[in-house]
C-alpha positions, 0 to 999 in steps of 0.5 A: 071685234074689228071695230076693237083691233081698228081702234088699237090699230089707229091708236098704235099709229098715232103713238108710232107717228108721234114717237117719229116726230120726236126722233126726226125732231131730234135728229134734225139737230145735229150738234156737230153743226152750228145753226148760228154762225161763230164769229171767230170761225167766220172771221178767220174765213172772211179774212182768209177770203180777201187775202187769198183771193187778192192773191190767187187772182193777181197772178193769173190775171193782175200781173197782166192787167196791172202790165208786171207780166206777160204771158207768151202764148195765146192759149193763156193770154187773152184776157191778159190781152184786155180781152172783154171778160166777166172775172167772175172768179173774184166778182163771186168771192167778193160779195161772199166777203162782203156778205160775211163781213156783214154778218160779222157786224151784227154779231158784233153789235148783238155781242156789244163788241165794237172791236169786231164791229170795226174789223166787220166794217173794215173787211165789208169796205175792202171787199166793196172797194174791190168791186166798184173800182173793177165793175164800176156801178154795182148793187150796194144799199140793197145788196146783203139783204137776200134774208129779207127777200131782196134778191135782185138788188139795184145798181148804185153808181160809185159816188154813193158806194163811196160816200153813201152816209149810212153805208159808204166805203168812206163812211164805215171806215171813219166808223170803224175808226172811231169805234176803235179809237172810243175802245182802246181795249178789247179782243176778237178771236180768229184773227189771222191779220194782226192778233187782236192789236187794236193799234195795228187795225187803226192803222190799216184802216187809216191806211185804207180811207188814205187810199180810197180817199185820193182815190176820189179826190179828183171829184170832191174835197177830201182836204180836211179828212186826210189832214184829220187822219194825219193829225191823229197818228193813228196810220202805219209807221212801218212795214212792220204794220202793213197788211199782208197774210202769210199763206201756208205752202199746201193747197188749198190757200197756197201762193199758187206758184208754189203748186202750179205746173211748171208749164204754166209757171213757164209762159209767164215772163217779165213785161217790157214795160216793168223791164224799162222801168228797172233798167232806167231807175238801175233797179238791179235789187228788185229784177233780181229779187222777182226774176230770173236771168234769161235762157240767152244769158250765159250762165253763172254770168256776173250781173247785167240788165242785158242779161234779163228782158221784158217781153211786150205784149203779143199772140205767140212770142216767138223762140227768140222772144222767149228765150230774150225774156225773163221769167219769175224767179225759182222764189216763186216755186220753192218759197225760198223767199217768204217775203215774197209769196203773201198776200197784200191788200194794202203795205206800209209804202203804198201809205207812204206814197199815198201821203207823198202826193198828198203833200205834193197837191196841198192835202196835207202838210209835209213834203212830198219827197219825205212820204216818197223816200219812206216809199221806197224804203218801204218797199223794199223792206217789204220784199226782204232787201236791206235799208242799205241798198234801198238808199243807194238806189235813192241816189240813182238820178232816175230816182231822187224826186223831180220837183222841177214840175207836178207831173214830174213828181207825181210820175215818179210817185206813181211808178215807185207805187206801181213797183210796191204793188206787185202781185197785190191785187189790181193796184196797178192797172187801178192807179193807171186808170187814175192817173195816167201813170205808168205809161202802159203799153197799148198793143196795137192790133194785139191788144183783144180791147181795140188797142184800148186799156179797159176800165171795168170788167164786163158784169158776171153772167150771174147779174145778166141771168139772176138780177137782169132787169136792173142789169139791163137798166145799168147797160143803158148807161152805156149806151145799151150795149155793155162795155170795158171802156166806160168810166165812171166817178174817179176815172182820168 
C-alpha cells in the first residue's frame, strides 16, 4: 500500500512540477515588453538623448567652459573655474547614445533599410565626436561590444576615432552620405529631428563632416573632401535645416531654466569676455535678446551698453559685482522666446562660417566674406532677430570682414562662430582650443586649473574603476599622472 501511495505521489509531483514549468515559461513572456528593441522607439530615444543632454550640460556647465557665462559664487563655480572634473554626467549618456545608435544600424541592416542605416551612423558619429573632442583618447574599435564579452575596451588616440577606415567619425559620415544620396526615397518612424526629409539629413550630415573635417585639418589634407562636399549640393541652405530640437516645457526633457530654481537661475551672470564682445561689434540685438539690464541701470531706461555688464571670473563676486552684471533674461525662465530654449548640435550659420574659413585657406572656392556674411545672417535668424537688423550690424566697422591679414579674417570668423554657438554644447570652449579664438580670459589665481584653460576633462571614475588597466595605459601617456592639460591630434 505505501509502495502504491509513494508511486501516485511521485507521479503527481512530476505532473505538479511539469505543469509549473509551463506556467513560469508562460509567465516569463511578458507581452507588454519587448525582447527586441523597436527601432522607432529607440530612435526617438537616442535623438532625444544627444539633443537633450548637449543641452542640459551647456548650461550648468558649457556656458562656463565655453566663457558666455559666469556664475557668482564659489558654491557653484568650481568647475566653472576650470577645476579638474570627470563630467561624468555626459561621459555616461554619450556612450549610451553611441551604443544605441549602434543598435539601430543593425536594425537597419537586418531590416534592409539604409535611411535608418545613415540616420544610425550619423547620431553613433555625433556622440563619438562629443567624447574625444572632451576626453581626448577613448575606448572606440572596441567599445559597443559588451554583448561579445568585451568589457574593458583599449583606448585609441583621436586620429584613429576620426579617421579609422571601417569605424571612423569621418568614415561613417561619408557612408551615410552615401547611402542616402544611392536611397533618394524611403522612411524611418520616431523621427523627431526632421520627419523622415532624407534632403534635410544629408545636409546635417554634411554639415557634421564640414565641422569635424576643419576640425583636423591642421594635421591632414581634407582639401579635396570639402570641395567634394561642396560640389555636390547636398549642405544647409538655410536656418531653416539647421539641427536643432524643441524641447517640451515640463520635465524631464525641458530646457532647464524653464524649472530651475530661481536661485540658481540668479547666480548666472554674463561673462565679461561675451560682454566686450557685444559692446565693441555695437551687438545691441543679441545682449538684449540673451540678457537682462542690470540691478544698477535705471528702470525703464532707454537702451545703453552701460546698462548691462560682463562679470570676469571670480570666487564671490562682490554686491557691486553682481549688481553691475547682467543675468539671463526673463526668456529663459518663461519660454517667452522659443527660439531660444532648443537644443543645437549643429546650425546653419556654424556651416556657413565653417565654409568662411575654408575659403579663407584655400579648401574650398568661394570667398571668405560671402560664407561669413551668410554667418551671421544665420545666426540671427536662428534666435528670431529679423534679416533687417542683421544687416545693419554688418555694416558696424568691428564687423565687415577684415581681409587686411589671415589672422585678422579668421579672428572675426571665429568670434561670429563663437556668438552662434551659444548654449550649444561645448563649441565654444572646443573652437578655442583649435584656434586661439576668442581671447579667453585666464583668471590668474582664480582659475582652479593653475591660470590654465583645459583641454579635456579627466576620465569617469567608471574608467579608473571598471576598465583600469587600459586606463592606466592611457595616463602613461600623460606622464603617469592624469591631467586637463594634455593635447592630443588637432589641438593648437
Amino acid at each position: 500500500m505505501k509502495k502504491i501511495l509513494y508511486s501516485i505521489t511521485a507521479l503527481t509531483l512530476v505532473l505538479v512540477m511539469g505543469s509549473c514549468n509551463k506556467e513560469l515559461q508562460q509567465v516569463n513572456q511578458n507581452p507588454n515588453t519587448l525582447e527586441n528593441p523597436d527601432a522607432t522607439t529607440l530612435l526617438s530615444n537616442t535623438i532625444v538623448t544627444l539633443f537633450y543632454n548637449n543641452v542640459n550640460n551647456v548650461w550648468t556647465l558649457g556656458n562656463g567652459y565655453d566663457q558666455y557665462m559666469t556664475y557668482s559664487q564659489s558654491y557653484y563655480n568650481q568647475a566653472t573655474r576650470y577645476l579638474p572634473v570627470t563630467n561624468e554626467p555626459y561621459w555616461i549618456p554619450m556612450i549610451s547614445a553611441a551604443r544605441d545608435a549602434n543598435t539601430l544600424y543593425s536594425l537597419g541592416t537586418t531590416q534592409k533599410n539604409p535611411f535608418l542605416q545613415a540616420v544610425a551612423l550619423t547620431l553613433r558619429s555625433y556622440a563619438f565626436a562629443q567624447l574625444t573632442e572632451l576626453w581626448g583618447d577613448i575606448p572606440f574599435l572596441n567599445a559597443l561590444q559588451g554583448s561579445t564579452g568585451v568589457y574593458t575596451p583599449k583606448y585609441d588616440n583621436q586620429q584613429v576615432v576620426y579617421t579609422d577606415p571601417g569605424l571612423g567619425i569621418l568614415t561613417s559620415l561619408k557612408k551615410a552620405d552615401d547611402l542616402l544620396k544611392a536611397n533618394a526615397t524611403g522612411y524611418i518612424g520616431g523621427d523627431m529631428l526632421y520627419n523622415a526629409n532624407i534632403a534635410n539629413w544629408r545636409a546635417f550630415i554634411n554639415a557634421l563632416r564640414l565641422r569635424y573635417l576643419l576640425r583636423v585639418s591642421a594635421k591632414m589634407d581634407v582639401k579635396a573632401e570639402m570641395q567634394s562636399i561642396l560640389a555636390d549640393g547636398a549642405i544647409m541652405t538655410s536656418a531653416s535645416q539647421s539641427a536643432t530640437l524643441a524641447l517640451p516645457t515640463t520635465t524631464p526633457y525641458n530646457f532647464l531654466s524653464l524649472t530651475e530654481r530661481s536661485g540658481d537661475f540668479a547666480v548666472k551672470y554674463m561673462n565679461s569676455t561675451l560682454y566686450n564682445v557685444f559692446v565693441n561689434t555695437a551687438d545691441t540685438a543679441r545682449i538684449t535678446t540673451y540678457f537682462a539690464p542690470a540691478a544698477s541701470a535705471p528702470a525703464n531706461a532707454a537702451f545703453s551698453f552701460a546698462n548691462y555688464g560682463g562679470l570676469d571670473m571670480v570666487v564671490d563676486a562682490t554686491t557691486a559685482q553682481a549688481n553691475a552684471a547682467s543675468n539671463f533674461n526673463a526668456s529663459f525662465t518663461n519660454g517667452s522666446n522659443k527660439n531660444l530654449i532648443k537644443a543645437r548640435v549643429i546650425t546653419y550659420a556654424e556651416q556657413e562660417f565653417i565654409l568662411a574659413e575654408a575659403a579663407l585657406k584655400g579648401y574650398v572656392s568661394g570667398t571668405a566674406s560671402d560664407f561669413y556674411n551668410k554667418g551671421v545672417k544665420g545666426a540671427f535668424t536662428e534666435i528670431g532677430i529679423d534679416a533687417t537688423t542683421a544687416n545693419n550690424y554688418l555694416t558696424h566697422s568691428a564687423v565687415v570682414f577684415d581681409n587686411s591679414t589671415p589672422a585678422a579674417g579668421l579672428s572675426q570668423i571665429i568670434t561670429q562662430k563663437w556668438l552662434a554657438n551659444i548654449n550649444n554644447g561645448f563649441e565654444g570652449w572646443i573652437e578655442y582650443r583649435r584656434t586661439g579664438y576668442p581671447a579667453f580670459q585666464k583668471g590668474g589665481s582664480v582659475n582652479l586649473n593653475n591660470g590654465v584653460i583645459p583641454s579635456r576633462f579627466l576620465y569617469p571614475v567608471t574608467e579608473q574603476t571598471v576598465n583600469s588597466s587600459n586606463y592606466n595605459q592611457e595616463i602613461q601617456l600623460m606622464g603617469g599622472k592624469e591631467i586637463t592639460t594634455y593635447k592630443t591630434f588637432w589641438e593648437k
